[in-house]
C-alpha positions, -999 to +999 in steps of 0.1 A: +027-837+127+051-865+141+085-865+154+107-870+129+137-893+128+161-868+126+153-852+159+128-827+154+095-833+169+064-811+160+038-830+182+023-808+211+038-807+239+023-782+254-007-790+282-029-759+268-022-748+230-042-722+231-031-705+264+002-707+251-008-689+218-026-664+238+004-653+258+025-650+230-008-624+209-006-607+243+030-603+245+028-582+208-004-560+219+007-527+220+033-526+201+046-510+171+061-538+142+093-530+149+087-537+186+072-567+176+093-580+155+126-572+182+101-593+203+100-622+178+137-623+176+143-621+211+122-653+213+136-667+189+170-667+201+157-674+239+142-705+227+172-716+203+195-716+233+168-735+250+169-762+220+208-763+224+206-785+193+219-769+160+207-796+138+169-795+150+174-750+153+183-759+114+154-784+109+125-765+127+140-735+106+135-752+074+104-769+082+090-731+095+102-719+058+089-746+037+055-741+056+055-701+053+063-705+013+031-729+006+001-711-007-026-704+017-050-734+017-089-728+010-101-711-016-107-676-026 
């Protein structure tokens, strides 16, 4: 994905993806789902302030929607 020109950009910025994904399975190990999901929101929040941008908070909210309500690709 691209930036888009509204302000929200979804290209990696990160120097190493996959550390970065491993801290965050790491940080869940452990603990129950309510835990983790207190965890998740925490986050969340932490990194909203971060953005300090309600319109891309509101974009990367609906793009993180759309994506969770497409059906799984592959086949079964």
């Amino acid at each position: 994905m691209s930036e888009t020109t509204t302000g929200l950009d979804t290209t990696s910025r990160l120097p190493d993806p996959d550390r970065a994904y491993r801290a965050l399975i790491d940080a869940h190990r452990g603990l129950t789902d309510e835990e983790s999901a207190a965890l998740n929101t925490r986050l969340v929040l932490l990194l909203a302030n971060q953005i300090g941008d309600e319109t891309v908070l509101e974009e990367a909210i609906a793009l993180a929607k759309e994506v969770a309500q497409k059906p799984a690709q592959g086949g079964a």
